[in-house]
C-alpha angles and dihedrals in degrees: 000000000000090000092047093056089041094064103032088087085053090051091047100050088050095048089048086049090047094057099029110108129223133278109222127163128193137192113212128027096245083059091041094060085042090055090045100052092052099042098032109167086348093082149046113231124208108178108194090194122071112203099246099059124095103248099225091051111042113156106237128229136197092238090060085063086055090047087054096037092059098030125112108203120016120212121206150145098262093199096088085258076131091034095117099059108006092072104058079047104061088041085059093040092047097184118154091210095080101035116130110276100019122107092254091064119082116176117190098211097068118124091002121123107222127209142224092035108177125231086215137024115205127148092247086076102065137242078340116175119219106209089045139270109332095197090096100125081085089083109074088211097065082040082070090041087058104036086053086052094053086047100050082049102052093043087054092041093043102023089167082065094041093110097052094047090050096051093046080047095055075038090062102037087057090047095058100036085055089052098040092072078043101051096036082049085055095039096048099090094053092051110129097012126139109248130175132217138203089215135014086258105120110054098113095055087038080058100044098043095040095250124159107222108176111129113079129195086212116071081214128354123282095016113104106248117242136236086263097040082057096048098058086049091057094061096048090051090058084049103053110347115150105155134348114213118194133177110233091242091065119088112268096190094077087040095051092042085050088048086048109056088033080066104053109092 
């Protein structure tokens, strides 16, 4: 009887583990649904980001210190693309488990080649980043890279779970290889094509589907355009304008007034 009650509160604490879900944290929304499809019912899912904010610029809360203080695997870009509000964060939140390099931390950006990396970073460039363009959840292929990534920390993390998040993980990869004949197929007519765009955000889906972005609302990223900077857009649109993607953090009202004027004859 004595053993018996000696090792109940073993066989408790393991149970509890056993049915506990993750932790997991991500910055951004994109990471967020990657984190979703791969841990399903078996997390709990804190996203820092909403989808309307800008990326480089979240306003940063104190409840987002108490998400990364109890969180067990941190998702994040891992290209700076967070660099101006995730670092003073994780210092607060001072947690081991997310740190870089353990099995907590997932960053996206691992084992991408990123593009656009600059010879040199100033601040007459623009919102520049060093290590290359972070916007790189555009291409359904990284997509996969991340999402097999996710998958690979939470079964280390959660190794009693390993089996179900490799599974929504094969889920996802057939997803996306089904999808990837459907969307070229809808891409096909616009390859090629001149497209602009309000921030550098899109080179990695330009890449994979064959489109030409080359006109920006914005003189360098991350500076406002003016009325004159606009104006010389204008008149390249109504040259070779074909399509106009935007991010819906970015200001509309400089991209409505572009679509506008590229539409008067």
């Amino acid at each position: 009887m004595k053993k018996i009650l000696l090792l109940l509160p073993a066989i408790l604490a393991s149970s509890l583990s056993a049915n506990a879900k993750l932790n997991v944290v991500a910055t951004l929304p994109d990471f967020g649904s990657l984190g979703r499809e791969i841990g399903g019912d078996k997390i709990n899912l804190v996203v820092l980001a909403k989808p309307t904010e800008d990326p480089h610029f979240v306003d940063a809360r104190p409840s987002f210190v108490v998400s990364l203080r109890n969180a067990d695997v941190l998702i994040d870009g891992g290209a700076e693309l967070e660099l101006g509000w995730l670092p003073p964060l994780l210092q607060n939140a001072r947690n081991p488990k997310i740190e870089i390099g353990k099995p907590g931390r997932v960053q996206a950006s691992q084992g991408i080649r990123l593009m656009n990396v600059p010879a040199n970073v100033t601040r007459a460039a623009g919102d520049v980043h060093a290590l290359g363009n972070p916007h790189f959840t555009a291409d359904p292929i990284i997509a996969k890279a991340i999402a097999q990534h996710i998958a690979q920390s939470f079964s280390a993390v959660d190794p009693a779970n390993a089996s179900f998040y490799e599974a929504n993980y094969k889920k996802f990869e057939a997803t996306i290889n089904a999808k990837l004949q459907e969307w070229g197929t809808a891409m096909l007519p616009f390859k090629g094509q001149h497209v602009v765009a309000y921030h550098d955000s899109w080179p990695y889906f330009a890449h994979r589907f064959g489109l030409n972005i080359d006109i920006f609302l914005e003189p360098k990223p991350g500076i406002p355009p003016s009325p004159s900077h606009l104006t010389e857009v204008i008149a390249q649109m109504r040259r070779k304008l074909r399509a106009r993607p935007a991010p819906r953090s970015w200001n509309f009202r400089n991209s409505q007034t572009a679509c506008r004027a590229q539409t008067v004859t």
